[in-house]
C-alpha positions in Angstrom: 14.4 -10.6 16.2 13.6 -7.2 14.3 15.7 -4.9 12.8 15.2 -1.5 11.2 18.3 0.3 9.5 19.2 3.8 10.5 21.3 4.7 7.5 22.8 3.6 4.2 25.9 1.1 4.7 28.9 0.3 3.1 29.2 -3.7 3.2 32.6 -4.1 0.9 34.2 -5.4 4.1 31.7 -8.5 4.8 32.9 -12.0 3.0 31.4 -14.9 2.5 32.1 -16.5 5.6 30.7 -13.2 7.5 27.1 -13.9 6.0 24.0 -15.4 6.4 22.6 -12.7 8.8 19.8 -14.6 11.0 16.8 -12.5 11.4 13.0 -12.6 11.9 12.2 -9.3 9.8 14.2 -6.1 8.3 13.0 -2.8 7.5 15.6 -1.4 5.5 13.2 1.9 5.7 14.6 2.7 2.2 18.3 3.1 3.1 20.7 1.7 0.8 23.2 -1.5 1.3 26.0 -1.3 -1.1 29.2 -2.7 -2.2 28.7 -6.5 -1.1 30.7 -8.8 -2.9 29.6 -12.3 -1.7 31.8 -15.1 -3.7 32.6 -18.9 -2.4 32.2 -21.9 -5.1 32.8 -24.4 -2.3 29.6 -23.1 0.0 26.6 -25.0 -0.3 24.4 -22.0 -0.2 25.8 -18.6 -0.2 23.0 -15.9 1.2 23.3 -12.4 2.5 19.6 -12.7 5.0 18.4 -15.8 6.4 14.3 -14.9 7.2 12.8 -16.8 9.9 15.2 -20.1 10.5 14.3 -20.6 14.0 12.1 -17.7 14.3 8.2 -18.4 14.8 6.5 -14.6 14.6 5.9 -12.4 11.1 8.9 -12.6 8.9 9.2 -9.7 6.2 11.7 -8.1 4.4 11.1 -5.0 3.5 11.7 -1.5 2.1 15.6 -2.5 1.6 17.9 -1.0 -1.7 20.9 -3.1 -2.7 23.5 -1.3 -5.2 26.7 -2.8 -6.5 26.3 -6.3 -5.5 28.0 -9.3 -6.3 27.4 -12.8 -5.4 28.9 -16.0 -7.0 28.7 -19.5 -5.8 26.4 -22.8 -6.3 23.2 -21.9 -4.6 22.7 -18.3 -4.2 20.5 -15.1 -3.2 20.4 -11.8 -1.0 17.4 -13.5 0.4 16.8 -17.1 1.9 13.5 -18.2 3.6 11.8 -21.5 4.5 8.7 -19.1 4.3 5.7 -18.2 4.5 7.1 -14.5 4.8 6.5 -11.4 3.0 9.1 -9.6 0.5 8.0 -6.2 -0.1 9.6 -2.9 -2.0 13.3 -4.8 -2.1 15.3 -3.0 -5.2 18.3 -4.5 -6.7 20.7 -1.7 -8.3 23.7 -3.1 -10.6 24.0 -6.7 -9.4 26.4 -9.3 -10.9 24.8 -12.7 -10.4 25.9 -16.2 -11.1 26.2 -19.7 -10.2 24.4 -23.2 -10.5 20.9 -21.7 -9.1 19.6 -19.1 -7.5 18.8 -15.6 -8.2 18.8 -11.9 -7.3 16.5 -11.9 -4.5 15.7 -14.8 -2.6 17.0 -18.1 -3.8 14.9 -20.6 -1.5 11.2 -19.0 -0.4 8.5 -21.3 -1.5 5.5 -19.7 -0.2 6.8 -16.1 0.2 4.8 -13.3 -1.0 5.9 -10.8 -3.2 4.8 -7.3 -3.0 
């Protein structure tokens, strides 16, 4: 499954237990998803995108602008991928980020590519 956005979005009312979103590719097309707060110290592995789990054609990211996020919990990251899948022009305005591993962007993508 692909996805494009059509306009900036306001995410303050998604939670923890609304999120990972499943997809095969997103084109954000330089639109900007704000306001996600993403906090649960119990989950195993907290994520806001899930690339490619179960899906078997081109997995990208792409073109997407995150502002105002915050995302606390053990394992974390606005991006999760069993790879190989391509991360390209992905911005991060003001993030908070903590937790036992992870990081801004993708916490688990061992053979993604980085553009």
């Amino acid at each position: 499954k692909s996805f494009k956005i059509g306009k900036s979005l306001d995410l303050s009312g998604l939670g923890a237990n609304d999120v990972p979103i499943n997809l095969g590719s997103i084109d954000g097309a330089g639109f900007t998803l704000s306001n996600l707060t993403l906090i649960d110290a119990e989950k195993a592995s907290l994520h806001f995108i899930s690339l490619n789990f179960g899906f078997e054609n081109a997995r990208e990211a792409k073109n997407l602008v995150f502002s105002n996020v915050t995302m606390r919990g053990q394992k974390f990251g606005l991006i999760a991928a069993d790879g190989p899948q391509t991360l390209k022009n992905i911005r991060v305005d003001r993030g908070n980020f903590s937790g036992a591993s992870g990081g801004a962007l993708a916490s688990y993508c061992p053979s993604c590519i980085i553009e």
